[in-house]
C-alpha positions, 0 to 999 in steps of 0.5 A: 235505059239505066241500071245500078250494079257493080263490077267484080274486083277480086275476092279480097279488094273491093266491088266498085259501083257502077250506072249502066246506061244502054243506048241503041243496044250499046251499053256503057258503063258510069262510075260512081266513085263509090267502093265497099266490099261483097259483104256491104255489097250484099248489106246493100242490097237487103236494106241493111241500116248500118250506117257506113252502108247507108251513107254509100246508098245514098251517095249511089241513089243521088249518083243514079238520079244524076245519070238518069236525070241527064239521059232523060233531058238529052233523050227528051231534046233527041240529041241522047249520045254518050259524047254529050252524056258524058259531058253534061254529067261531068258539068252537073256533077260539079253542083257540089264539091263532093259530087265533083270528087265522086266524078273525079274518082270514077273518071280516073277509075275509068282511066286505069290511073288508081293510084290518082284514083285513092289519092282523091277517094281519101281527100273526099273521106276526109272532107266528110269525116269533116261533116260536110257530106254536101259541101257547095263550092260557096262555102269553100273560102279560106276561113273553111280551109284553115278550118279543114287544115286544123281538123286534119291536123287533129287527127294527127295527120302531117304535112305532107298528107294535109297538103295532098288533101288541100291540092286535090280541092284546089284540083276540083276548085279549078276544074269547077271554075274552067267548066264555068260552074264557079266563078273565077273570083271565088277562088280561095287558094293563092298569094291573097287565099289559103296557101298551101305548105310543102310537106318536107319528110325527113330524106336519107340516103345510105353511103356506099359502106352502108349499102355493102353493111345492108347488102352482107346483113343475115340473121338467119331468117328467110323473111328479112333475107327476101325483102333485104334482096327485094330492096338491093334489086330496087337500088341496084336498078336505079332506085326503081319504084315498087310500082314498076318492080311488080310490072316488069317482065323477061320480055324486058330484058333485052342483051343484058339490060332490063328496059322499063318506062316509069308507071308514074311518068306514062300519063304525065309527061310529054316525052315518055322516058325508056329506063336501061339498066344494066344486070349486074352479078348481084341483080342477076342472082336475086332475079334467079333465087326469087324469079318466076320460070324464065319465059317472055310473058312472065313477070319476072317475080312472083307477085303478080298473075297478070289476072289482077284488076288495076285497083288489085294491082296497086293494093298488092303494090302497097302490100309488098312496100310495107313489107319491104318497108318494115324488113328495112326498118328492123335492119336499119336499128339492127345496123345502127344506120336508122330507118331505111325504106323503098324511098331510100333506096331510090335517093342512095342510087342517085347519091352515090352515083353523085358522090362517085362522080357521075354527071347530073344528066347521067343521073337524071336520064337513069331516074327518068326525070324530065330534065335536070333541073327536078334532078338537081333539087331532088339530089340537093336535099340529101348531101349535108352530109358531104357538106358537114364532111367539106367543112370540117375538112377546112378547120383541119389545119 
């Protein structure tokens, strides 16, 4: 038997859509790929004509068809099982580049990843914005990627962004072609298809004068003091992520150090890397003039409840980095040093530890990179200012 419903998220995010299919009295539950809000939830329900509401309708009817279509062919067989449901559902939804997308949205919903799981709802979002609503993978070639890659750029999209949408399609393409739903040959990425470019975002890393001016910056306000301390935290803790800043718990602290493992490397690597840092006097001062109650089960800042659903949690994530972000970026014009950021903050740890003389192992173990040579690129891009300063050390004569 199968139902259409949605799942609660929180008062302020989104509903997502849901299939229930019920089988010998166990029920589980089928993604849509497809979020909207309570108030077009609602719409939804009481037939509105709105058209952003009606698009998600039908994406959800054609999701529903496809469901109960596979139930009943595998039901009418006697083979009916989750297992083979969910494997012929992953097939059939392959049929069009946007079903495939939808059926990537809600596995990775699935999986808890949502990060992954916004990343590919934007890419999707786009190729509709682009007009192709029920896009087959035949009319993927290069011709239509140059095409999508000069309507990104019309919305003044960059790089960076342009090349994360053309992965995802290259991401689905490839995954169309191992479930033998398109043909190797119609591959159109590659040396002789669409090549995608590197986005290079302008990468800053403050010296360590810089860090102490950031460090003694106080206009008087509460607001740039919290989120100036927020980002010395992240720097301090070897450029921790504002993913895994949110995340971390007294629990972790463990004879004077704090243990974490990098939210983004848990699902991606082989080797999962447990990161130590030291609490030094500063990070013990931010930790009790911005901390929760000290006990093991509490997060260690207030941000988080422990009560939120993963999509919540990296919607909140995103809130406190454009905080942060935006605080940094008054300081930084106020200093004259320029725009500093949670990214920054990251590349300065590495950078001075490199500057004062600190292994490139040490380094790469401390940022939990997976081997060396990640760290000696990701280092190599920030130090022309060392190398302009070496220069003119040599016409010094």
């Amino acid at each position: 038997m199968c139902n259409f419903g949605y799942t609660e998220g929180n008062n302020r995010g989104r509903v997502s859509g849901k299939i229930r299919v019920t089988h010998r009295r166990t029920r589980k539950y089928f993604g849509t790929g497809r979020f909207l809000t309570k108030e077009n939830w609602e719409k939804l329900l009481f037939g509105s004509k709105e058209r952003e509401v009606k698009e998600v309708k039908r994406s959800i009817v054609n999701s529903f068809d496809l469901v109960r279509q596979a139930v009943e062919e595998l039901s009418f067989g006697g083979s009916l099982s989750f297992g083979r449901l969910n494997n012929k559902l992953r097939v059939s939804s392959s049929d069009t580049v946007n079903a495939a997308f939808r059926a990537k949205i809600a596995e990775l919903e699935e999986n808890g990843q949502i990060g992954n799981m916004m990343v590919y709802d934007n890419a999707l979002k786009g190729i509709e914005r682009f007009g192709s609503t029920n896009l087959g993978f035949d009319r993927i070639t290069e011709s239509w990627l140059r095409n999508y890659e000069r309507f990104l750029k019309s919305e003044e999209k960059s790089t960076t962004t342009i090349s994360i949408h053309m992965r995802c399609i290259r991401a689905i393409f490839k995954r169309a072609i191992h479930e033998e739903v398109v043909k190797p040959d119609a591959f159109p990425f590659g040396r002789d298809g669409f090549i995608i470019q590197s986005g290079k975002g302008r990468k800053m890393a403050l010296s360590l004068e810089q860090v102490g001016m950031v460090a003694r910056f106080d206009n008087g306000l509460q607001a740039p003091k919290k989120y100036r301390d927020y980002w010395m935290f992240l720097y301090l803790c070897n450029g921790l992520n504002v993913a895994d800043f949110v995340k971390l718990r007294y629990s972790d602290i463990v004879n004077g150090e704090i243990f974490f493992i990098r939210a983004k490397t848990q699902r991606t690597s082989k080797e999962v890397k447990e990161i130590r840092v030291v609490i030094t006097e500063p990070v013990q001062r931010i930790i009790d003039e911005y901390g929760n109650e000290p006990a093991p089960n509490n997060y260690i800042f207030p941000i988080l409840t422990g009560k939120e659903t993963p999509l919540y949690v990296k919607q909140k994530t995103k809130y406190l980095t454009r905080a942060i972000n935006k605080h940094m970026a008054i300081i930084g014009k106020e200093l004259g040093i320029g725009a500093i950021s949670t990214y920054t903050a990251r590349h300065t740890f590495a950078t001075v530890l490199k500057r004062w003389g600190s292994s490139i192992a040490y380094i790469s173990e401390a940022l939990g990179h997976a081997d060396l040579r990640t760290t000696e690129n990701y280092l190599d891009s920030f130090e022309r200012v060392e190398r302009v300063k070496n220069a003119e050390l040599l016409i010094k004569f």
